[in-house]
C-alpha positions in Angstrom: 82.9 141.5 46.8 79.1 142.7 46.1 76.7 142.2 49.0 74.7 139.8 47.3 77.7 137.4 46.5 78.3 137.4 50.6 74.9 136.7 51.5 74.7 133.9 49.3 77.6 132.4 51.3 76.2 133.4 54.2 72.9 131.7 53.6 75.1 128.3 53.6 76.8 128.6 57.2 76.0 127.2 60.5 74.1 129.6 63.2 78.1 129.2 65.2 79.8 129.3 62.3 77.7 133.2 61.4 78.9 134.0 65.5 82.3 133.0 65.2 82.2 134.9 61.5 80.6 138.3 63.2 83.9 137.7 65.7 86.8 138.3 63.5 86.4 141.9 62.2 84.1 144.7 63.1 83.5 144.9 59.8 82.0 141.7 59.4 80.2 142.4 63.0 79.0 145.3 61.7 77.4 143.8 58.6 76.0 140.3 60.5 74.5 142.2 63.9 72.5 144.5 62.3 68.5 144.0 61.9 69.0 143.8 58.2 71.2 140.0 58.6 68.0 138.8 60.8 66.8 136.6 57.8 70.5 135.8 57.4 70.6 134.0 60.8 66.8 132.3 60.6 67.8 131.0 57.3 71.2 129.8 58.8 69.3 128.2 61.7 67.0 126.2 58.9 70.5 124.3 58.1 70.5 122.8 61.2 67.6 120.2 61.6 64.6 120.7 63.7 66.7 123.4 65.6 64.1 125.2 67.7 62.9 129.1 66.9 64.7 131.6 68.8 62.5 132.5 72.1 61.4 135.3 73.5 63.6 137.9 74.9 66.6 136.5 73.3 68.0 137.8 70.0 68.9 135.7 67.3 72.9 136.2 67.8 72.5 135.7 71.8 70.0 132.3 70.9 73.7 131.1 69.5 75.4 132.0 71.6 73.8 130.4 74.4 73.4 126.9 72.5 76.6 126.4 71.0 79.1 128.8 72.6 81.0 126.6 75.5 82.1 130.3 77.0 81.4 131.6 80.4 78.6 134.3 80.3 80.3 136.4 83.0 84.2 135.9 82.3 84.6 134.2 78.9 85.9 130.8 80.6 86.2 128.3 78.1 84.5 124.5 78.1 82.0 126.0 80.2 79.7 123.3 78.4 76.8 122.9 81.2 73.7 124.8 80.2 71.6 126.8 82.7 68.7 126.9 80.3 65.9 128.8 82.5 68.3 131.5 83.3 69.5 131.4 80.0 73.4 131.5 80.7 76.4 130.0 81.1 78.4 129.9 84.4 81.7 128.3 85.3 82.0 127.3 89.0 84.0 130.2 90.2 81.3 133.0 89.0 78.8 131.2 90.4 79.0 132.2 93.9 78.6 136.0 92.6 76.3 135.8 90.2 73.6 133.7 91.8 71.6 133.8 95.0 70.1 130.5 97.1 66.5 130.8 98.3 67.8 132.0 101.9 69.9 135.0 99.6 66.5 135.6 98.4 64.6 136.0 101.3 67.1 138.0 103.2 66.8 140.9 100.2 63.0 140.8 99.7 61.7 144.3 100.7 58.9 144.6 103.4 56.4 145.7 101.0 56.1 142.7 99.2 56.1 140.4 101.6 52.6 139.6 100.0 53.9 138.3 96.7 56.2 135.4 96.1 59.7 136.2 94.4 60.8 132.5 94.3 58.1 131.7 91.4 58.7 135.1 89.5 62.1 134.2 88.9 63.1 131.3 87.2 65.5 128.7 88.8 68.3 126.1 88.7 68.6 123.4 90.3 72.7 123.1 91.7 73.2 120.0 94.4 69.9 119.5 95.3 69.4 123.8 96.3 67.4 126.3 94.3 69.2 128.9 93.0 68.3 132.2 91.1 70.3 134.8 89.2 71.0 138.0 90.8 70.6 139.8 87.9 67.0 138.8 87.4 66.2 139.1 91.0 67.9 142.8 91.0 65.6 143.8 87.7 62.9 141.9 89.2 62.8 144.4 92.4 63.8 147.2 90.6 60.6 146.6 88.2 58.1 146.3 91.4 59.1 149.6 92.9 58.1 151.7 90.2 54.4 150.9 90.9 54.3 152.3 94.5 53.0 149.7 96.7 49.8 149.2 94.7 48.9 145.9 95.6 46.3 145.4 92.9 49.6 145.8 90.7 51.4 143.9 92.2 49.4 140.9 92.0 48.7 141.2 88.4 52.7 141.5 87.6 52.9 138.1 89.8 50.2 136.4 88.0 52.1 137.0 84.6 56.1 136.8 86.2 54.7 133.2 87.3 53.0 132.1 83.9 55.9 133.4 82.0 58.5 131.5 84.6 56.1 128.4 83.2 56.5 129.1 79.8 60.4 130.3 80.0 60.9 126.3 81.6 58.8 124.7 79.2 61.1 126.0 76.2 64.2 125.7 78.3 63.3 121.3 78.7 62.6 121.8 74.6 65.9 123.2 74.3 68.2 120.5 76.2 65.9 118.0 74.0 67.4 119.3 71.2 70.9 119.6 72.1 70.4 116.0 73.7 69.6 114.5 70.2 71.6 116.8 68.4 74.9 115.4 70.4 73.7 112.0 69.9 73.0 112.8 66.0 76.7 114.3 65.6 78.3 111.3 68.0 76.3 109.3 65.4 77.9 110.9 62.5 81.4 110.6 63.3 81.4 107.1 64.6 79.7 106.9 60.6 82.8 108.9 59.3 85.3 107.5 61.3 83.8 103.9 60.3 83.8 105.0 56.1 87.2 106.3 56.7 88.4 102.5 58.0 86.9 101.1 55.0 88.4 103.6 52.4 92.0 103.3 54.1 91.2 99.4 53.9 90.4 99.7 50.5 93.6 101.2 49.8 95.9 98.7 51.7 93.8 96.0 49.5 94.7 97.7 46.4 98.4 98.2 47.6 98.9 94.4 47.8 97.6 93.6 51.6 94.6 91.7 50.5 95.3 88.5 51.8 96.8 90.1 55.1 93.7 92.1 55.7 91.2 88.9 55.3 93.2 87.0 58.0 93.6 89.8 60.4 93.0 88.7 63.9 90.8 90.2 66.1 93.4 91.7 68.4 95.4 93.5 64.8 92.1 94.5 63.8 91.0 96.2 66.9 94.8 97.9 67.1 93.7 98.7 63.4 91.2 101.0 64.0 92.7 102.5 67.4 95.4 103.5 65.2 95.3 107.4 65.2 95.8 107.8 61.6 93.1 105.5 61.2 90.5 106.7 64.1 89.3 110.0 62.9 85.9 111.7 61.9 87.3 112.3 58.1 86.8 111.9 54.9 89.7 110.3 52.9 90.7 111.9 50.4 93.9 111.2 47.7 95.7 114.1 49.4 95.4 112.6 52.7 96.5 109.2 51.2 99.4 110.5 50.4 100.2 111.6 53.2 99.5 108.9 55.4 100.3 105.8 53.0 104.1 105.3 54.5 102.8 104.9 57.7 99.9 102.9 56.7 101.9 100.8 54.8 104.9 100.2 57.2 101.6 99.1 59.7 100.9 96.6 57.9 104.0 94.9 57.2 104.6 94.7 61.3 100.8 93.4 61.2 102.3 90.9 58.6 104.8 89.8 60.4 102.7 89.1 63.7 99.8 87.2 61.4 102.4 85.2 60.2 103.6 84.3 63.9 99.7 83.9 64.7 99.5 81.1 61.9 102.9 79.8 62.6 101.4 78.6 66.8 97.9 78.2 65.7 97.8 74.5 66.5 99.5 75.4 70.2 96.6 78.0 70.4 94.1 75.6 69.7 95.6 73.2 72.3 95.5 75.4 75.0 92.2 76.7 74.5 91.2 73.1 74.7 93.0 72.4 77.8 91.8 75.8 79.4 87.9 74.6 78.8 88.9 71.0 80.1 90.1 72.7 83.7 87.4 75.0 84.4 85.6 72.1 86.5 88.9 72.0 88.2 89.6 75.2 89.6 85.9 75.3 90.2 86.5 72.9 93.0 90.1 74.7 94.0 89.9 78.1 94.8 91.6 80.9 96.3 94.0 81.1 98.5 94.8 77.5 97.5 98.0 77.1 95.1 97.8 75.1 92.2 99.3 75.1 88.9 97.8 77.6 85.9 97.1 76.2 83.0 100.0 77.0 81.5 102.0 74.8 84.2 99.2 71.9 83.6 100.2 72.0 79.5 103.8 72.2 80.5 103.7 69.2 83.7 101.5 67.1 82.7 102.0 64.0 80.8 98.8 63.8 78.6 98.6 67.3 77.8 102.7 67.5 77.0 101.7 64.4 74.3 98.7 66.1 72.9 101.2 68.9 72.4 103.9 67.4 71.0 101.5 65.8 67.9 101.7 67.2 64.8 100.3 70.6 63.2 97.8 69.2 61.3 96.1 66.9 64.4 93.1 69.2 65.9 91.3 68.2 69.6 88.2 69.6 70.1 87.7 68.2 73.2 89.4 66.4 76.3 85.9 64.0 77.1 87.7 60.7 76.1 89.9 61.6 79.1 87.1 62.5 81.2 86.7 59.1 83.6 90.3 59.4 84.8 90.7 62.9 84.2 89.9 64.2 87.4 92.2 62.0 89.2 94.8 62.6 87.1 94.4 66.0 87.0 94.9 66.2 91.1 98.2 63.9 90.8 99.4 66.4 88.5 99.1 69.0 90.9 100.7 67.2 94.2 103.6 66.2 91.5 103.6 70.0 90.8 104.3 70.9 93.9 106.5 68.2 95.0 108.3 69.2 92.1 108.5 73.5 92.6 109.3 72.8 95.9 112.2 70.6 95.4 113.8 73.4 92.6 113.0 76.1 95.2 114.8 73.6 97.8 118.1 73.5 95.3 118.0 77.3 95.3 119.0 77.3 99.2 122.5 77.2 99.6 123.7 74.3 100.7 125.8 75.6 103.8 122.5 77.1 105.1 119.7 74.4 104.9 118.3 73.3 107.8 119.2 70.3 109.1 117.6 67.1 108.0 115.9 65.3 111.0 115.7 61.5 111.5 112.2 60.4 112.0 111.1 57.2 113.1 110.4 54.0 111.5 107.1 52.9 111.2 105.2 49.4 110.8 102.9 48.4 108.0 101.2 45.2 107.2 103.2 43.3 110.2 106.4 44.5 108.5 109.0 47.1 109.5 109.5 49.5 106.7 112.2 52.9 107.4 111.2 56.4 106.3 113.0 57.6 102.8 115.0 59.6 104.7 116.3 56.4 106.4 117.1 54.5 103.8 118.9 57.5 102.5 121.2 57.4 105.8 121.2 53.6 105.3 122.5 54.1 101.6 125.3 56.6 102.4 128.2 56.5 105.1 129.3 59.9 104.4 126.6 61.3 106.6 123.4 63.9 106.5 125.2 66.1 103.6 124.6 63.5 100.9 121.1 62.4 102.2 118.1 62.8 99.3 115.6 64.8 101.3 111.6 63.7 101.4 109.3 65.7 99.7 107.7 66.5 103.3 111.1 67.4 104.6 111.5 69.9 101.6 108.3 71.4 102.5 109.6 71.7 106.4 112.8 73.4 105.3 110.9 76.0 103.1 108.5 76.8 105.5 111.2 77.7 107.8 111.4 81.3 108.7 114.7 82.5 107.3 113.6 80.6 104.0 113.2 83.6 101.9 113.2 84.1 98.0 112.9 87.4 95.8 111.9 87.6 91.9 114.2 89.2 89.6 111.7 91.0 87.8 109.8 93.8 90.4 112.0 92.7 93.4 109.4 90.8 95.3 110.4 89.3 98.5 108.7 85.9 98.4 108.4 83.2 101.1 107.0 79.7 100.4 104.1 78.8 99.3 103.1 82.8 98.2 106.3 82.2 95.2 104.6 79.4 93.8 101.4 81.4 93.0 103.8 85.2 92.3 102.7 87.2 88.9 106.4 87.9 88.1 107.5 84.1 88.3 104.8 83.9 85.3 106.6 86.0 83.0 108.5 84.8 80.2 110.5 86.0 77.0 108.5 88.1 74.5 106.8 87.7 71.4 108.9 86.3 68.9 107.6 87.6 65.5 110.3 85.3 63.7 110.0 82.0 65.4 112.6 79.1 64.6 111.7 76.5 66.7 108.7 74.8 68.4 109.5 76.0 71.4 109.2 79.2 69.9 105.8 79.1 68.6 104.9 77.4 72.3 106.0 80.4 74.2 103.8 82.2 71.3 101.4 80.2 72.3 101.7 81.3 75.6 101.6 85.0 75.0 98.9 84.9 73.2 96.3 82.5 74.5 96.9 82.7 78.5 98.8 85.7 78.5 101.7 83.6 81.1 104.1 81.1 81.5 104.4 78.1 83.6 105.8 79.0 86.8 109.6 80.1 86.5 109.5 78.7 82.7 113.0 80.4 82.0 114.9 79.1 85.4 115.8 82.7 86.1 112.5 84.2 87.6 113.1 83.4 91.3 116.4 83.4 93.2 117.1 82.7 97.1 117.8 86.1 99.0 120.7 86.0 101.4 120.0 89.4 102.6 116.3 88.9 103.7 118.2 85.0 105.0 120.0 87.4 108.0 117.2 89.8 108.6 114.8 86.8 108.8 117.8 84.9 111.7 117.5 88.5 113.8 114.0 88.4 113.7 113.8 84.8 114.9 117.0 85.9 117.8 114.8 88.5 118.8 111.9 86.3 119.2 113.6 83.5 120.7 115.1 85.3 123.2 111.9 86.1 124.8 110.1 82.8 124.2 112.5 80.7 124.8 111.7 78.2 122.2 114.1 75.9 120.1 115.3 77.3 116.7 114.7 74.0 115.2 111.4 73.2 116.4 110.1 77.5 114.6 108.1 77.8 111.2 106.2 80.3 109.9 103.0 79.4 110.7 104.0 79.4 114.5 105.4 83.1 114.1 102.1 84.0 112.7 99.9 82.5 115.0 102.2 84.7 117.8 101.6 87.5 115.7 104.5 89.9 117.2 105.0 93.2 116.8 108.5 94.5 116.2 110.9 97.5 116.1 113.7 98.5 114.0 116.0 100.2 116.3 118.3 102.1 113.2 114.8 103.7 111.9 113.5 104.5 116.0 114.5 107.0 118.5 113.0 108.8 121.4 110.1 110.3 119.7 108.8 107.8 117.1 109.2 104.1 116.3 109.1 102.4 113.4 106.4 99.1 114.0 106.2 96.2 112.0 104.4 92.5 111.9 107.6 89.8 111.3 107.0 89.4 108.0 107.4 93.0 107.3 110.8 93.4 109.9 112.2 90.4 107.3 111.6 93.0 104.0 112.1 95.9 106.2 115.6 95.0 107.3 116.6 93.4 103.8 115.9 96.6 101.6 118.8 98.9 100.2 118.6 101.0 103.1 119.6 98.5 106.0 121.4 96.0 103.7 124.6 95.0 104.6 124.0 96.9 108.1 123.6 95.7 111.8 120.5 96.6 112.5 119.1 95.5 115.7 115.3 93.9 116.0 113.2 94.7 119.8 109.9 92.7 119.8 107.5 94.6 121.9 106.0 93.5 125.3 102.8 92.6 126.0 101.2 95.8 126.6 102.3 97.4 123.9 101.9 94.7 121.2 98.5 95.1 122.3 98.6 98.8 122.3 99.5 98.0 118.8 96.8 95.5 117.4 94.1 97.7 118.7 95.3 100.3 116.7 95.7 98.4 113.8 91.9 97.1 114.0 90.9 100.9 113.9 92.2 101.1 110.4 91.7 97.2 109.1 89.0 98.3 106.4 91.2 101.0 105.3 94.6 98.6 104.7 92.5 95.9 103.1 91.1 98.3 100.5 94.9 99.5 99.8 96.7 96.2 99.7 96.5 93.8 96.9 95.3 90.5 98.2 91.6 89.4 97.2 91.0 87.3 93.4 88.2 86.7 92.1 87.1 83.4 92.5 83.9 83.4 89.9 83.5 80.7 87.2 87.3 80.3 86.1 88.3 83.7 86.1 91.3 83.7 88.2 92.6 87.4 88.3 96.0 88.0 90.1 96.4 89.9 93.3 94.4 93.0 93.5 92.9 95.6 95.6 89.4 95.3 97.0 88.2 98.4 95.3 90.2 97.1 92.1 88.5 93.9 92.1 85.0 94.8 93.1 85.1 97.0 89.8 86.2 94.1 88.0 83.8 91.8 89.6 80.6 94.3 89.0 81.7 94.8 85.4 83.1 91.6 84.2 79.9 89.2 86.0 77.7 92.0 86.5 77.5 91.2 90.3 76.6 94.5 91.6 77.4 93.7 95.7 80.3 91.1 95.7 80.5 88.8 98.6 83.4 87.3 100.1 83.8 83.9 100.1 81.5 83.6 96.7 82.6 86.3 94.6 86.2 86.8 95.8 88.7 85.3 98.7 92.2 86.1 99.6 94.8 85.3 97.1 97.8 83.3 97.3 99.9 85.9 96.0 98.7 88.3 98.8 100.7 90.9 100.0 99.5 90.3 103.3 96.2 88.9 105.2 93.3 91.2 106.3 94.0 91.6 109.5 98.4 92.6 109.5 99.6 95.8 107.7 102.1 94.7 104.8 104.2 98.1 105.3 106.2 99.4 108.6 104.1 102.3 110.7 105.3 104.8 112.7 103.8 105.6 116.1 104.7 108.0 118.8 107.4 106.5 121.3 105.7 107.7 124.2 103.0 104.9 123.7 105.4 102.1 124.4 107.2 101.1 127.4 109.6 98.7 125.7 113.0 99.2 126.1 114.4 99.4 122.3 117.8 98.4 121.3 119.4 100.6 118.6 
């Protein structure tokens, strides 16, 4: 090929694209680094806009190099992409340390001669965590340049005078370079958000032109954002018919699943629209109830309660804007709801006990009102059947007393959870239900759409098959409540939860404990601790520690309080109606700073504990190991 013909290609290249050229053969090296190719590079440099003129002391191929190759200067490390622009190189971390020199470095090698001049502004300088730092090199050719005038000090202050004004100059272009490559990055970020943006149109275009033009006007926002994440879709290029071709299968078989889920979106829009109504009408509510309070999610309002179930049940084409025609008695009705609710959870997590290990139900007394003697419910359940307690209806508050007993225990079949009451009412996992259905049949269907795709839940156990009651953690939770009993002497009957809490015990599980270390737990966590895989269907035995060291204990445990609170997932955020589930303090300050742009949250306004809590702020949720020699406790293994 003549010269001429290869210059003229030349002329239409990229300054990196002439560097990367001059790198594949020695011929073309040959040809591009000679002085002859200068106006080669200047004119390649004119392609680029407002690039800046090469400076002084740099060649034009080195000027590229430095701007646009992301290599290490000193070993050819790649994605080296941090510019030291007054030194003029590139350094990766691990050269740094031997190719530059702190201001201390500098001093220690200054010669006694020059003690009169001042090295640090002859040299020019980076800036690396919050230290000045110079390149050996320079500081080496820099010394090397003074000695070969002699000591004459009128010389030496002349070559200081024009070292410093050029260190001025060589930092002026340096902050003109990073400009540059500043707005050049934003101008090519610019560009390829335009390409990649042309490129969702053209491929739209297509799918419009294939059939899909109904589809694509309809597209929700959720399809449409999946659209252009899609990776076929979410690239910097052009498209062309050649690249149709090869990505129209894909495209196409896209948006027939897209098809299918518009057509499920249409199919629940009037249950969408419902429960976006009835998620605005609550927001007042759960203003006024908030964490770690348990009350029903919207989903279990729609579900529960009576209005909302009748709005829901009207036809397709019936739309409700808004709930105010309810509002005088909505607020009352609203709290009814939720004691029903929980009357009502209670009672199915009360018929998940078996029978044969319920605690008893206890008469209570009869009580007087309005001059008359009127007997309890459970009374006039006794009074109503000879057969005895076993056929008795139990009270809603005597439901509640035999759930709060401390062998009452419940896991959820999808993570494994070990649940006690009230925390299951208020468990993520009991919110779950079955998945999209993108060919729905039924109403109930295109509710449980609904569901998916409005509130992203269910109401609480919606399938019946969330929650079931765990026998295992039933027997840990009865050798927990031995081993406490035993030293307190109190009557099993008379125990709940809240009185082993407000004990707050420390306990030791004598199969996972010898000599040396023992394994230390809060009740709570000896229940889940002696339930798991390891110790199920084992006898384990339970020691609850004396005094001194349950103390020994607690004090260690305050020591790392701030640590365990940002580890354990237990705080919500309680602003406006956003009502997140369980999550960890550092988790949900990030959501709290970016979500309501609160930059210091504050407890108790921007967040409290949940009611799905793994565990309060001041009790680990997890067994810890501590040297035996602490305690003086005699354990039982």
């Amino acid at each position: 090929m003549p010269l001429d013909i290869l210059y003229e290609v030349f002329l239409h290249l990229y300054p990196y694209d002439l560097l990367q050229l001059a790198r594949t053969t020695k011929t073309l090296r040959k040809l591009l680094m000679t002085r002859s190719a200068l106006t080669i590079w200047k004119r390649a440099s004119e392609n680029l806009a407002d690039f800046p003129d090469c400076p002084g002391g740099l060649t034009e191929p080195a000027y590229v190099n430095l701007m646009f190759s992301p290599h290490c200067h000193f070993c050819i490390k790649a994605r080296v992409l941090k510019v030291m622009w007054a030194c003029r190189v590139r350094c990766c971390k691990s050269c740094f340390k031997d190719a530059f020199v702190d201001f201390d470095g500098l001093s220690s090698i200054e010669h006694p001669r020059y003690d009169a001049l001042r090295p640090a502004a002859m040299l020019p300088s980076e800036v690396v965590n919050d230290k000045v730092y110079f390149l050996k090199r320079d500081v080496h050719r820099l010394f090397e340049y003074l000695a070969t005038f002699n000591g004459d000090a009128q010389a030496f202050k002349d070559v200081e005078d024009e070292r410093i004004q050029a260190v001025e100059d060589q930092e002026q272009i340096a902050e003109a370079l990073e400009d540059w490559r500043v707005a050049d990055n934003h101008r090519r970020r610019t560009e390829r958000t335009e390409l990649t943006k042309r490129r969702e149109d053209q491929i739209l275009e297509r799918l419009r032109q294939c059939g899909f033009r109904d589809d694509l006007r309809y597209m929700t926002s959720d399809l449409f954002l999946r659209f252009m994440n899609h990776p076929l879709v979410k690239q910097p290029k052009e498209l062309t018919d050649r690249i149709w071709n090869n990505i129209k299968a894909p495209m196409m078989a896209w948006v027939e699943e897209a098809r299918g889920e518009l057509r499920m979106h249409q199919h629940c829009e009037h249950y969408t629209d419902r429960l976006c109504v009835f998620r605005s009408a609550l927001k007042g509510f759960y203003a006024l109830h908030h964490y770690p309070e348990v009350v029903p999610s919207v989903a279990d309002f729609s579900w529960h309660t009576p209005a909302f179930r009748e709005i829901l049940d009207k036809g397709r084409d019936e739309f409700f804007g808004d709930l105010e025609h309810y509002s005088e008695e909505f607020n009352e009705v609203i709290e009814n709801v939720m004691e029903r609710w929980r009357a009502d959870m209670a009672r199915q997590l009360y018929d998940m006990v078996p029978p044969e290990i319920r605690p008893p139900l206890h008469k209570r007394h009869t009580r007087k009102r309005e001059g008359k003697e009127k007997a309890t419910d459970l009374e006039a359940n006794e009074d109503a059947s000879d057969a005895g307690e076993d056929d008795a209806i139990p009270t809603d508050e005597q439901i509640t007393l035999a759930l709060n007993a401390p062998v009452t225990w419940f896991r959820c079949t999808v993570n494994g959870c070990l649940l006690d009451y009230p925390r299951v009412l208020a468990h993520e996992c009991a919110k779950t239900g079955p998945p999209v259905n993108l060919q729905p049949e039924t109403e109930r269907d295109d509710l449980q759409n609904a569901y998916h795709i409005v509130l992203k839940e269910f109401p609480w156990n919606f399938t019946g098959d969330k929650i079931v009651y765990d026998m295992d953690a039933h027997r840990a939770a009865e050798e927990v409540v031995r081993a406490t009993l035993s030293n307190m002497n109190a009557v099993p009957h008379l125990t709940d939860k809240s009185w082993f809490d407000n004990l707050d015990e420390r306990y030791v599980c004598g199969q996972c404990s010898n000599y040396v270390c023992l394994c230390v737990m809060p009740w709570r966590v000896a229940v889940k601790h002696i339930s798991d895989e390891t110790h199920r269907g084992k006898d384990v035995r339970v020691t609850m520690l004396n005094v001194a060291d349950r103390l020994e204990v607690l004090d260690q445990e305050a020591e790392s309080s701030d640590f365990l609170e940002d580890q354990y997932k237990m705080w919500g955020c309680i602003r406006e109606d956003c009502r997140t589930p369980a999550m960890t303090l550092i988790d949900l300050t990030e959501h709290i700073i970016v979500r309501h742009d609160v930059e210091l949250p504050v407890h108790g306004v921007d967040y409290a504990l949940h009611p799905d809590a793994i565990t309060t702020p001041d009790v680990p949720a997890y067994d810890m190991i501590y040297p035996g020699e602490l305690f003086t406790t005699p354990i039982q293994h």
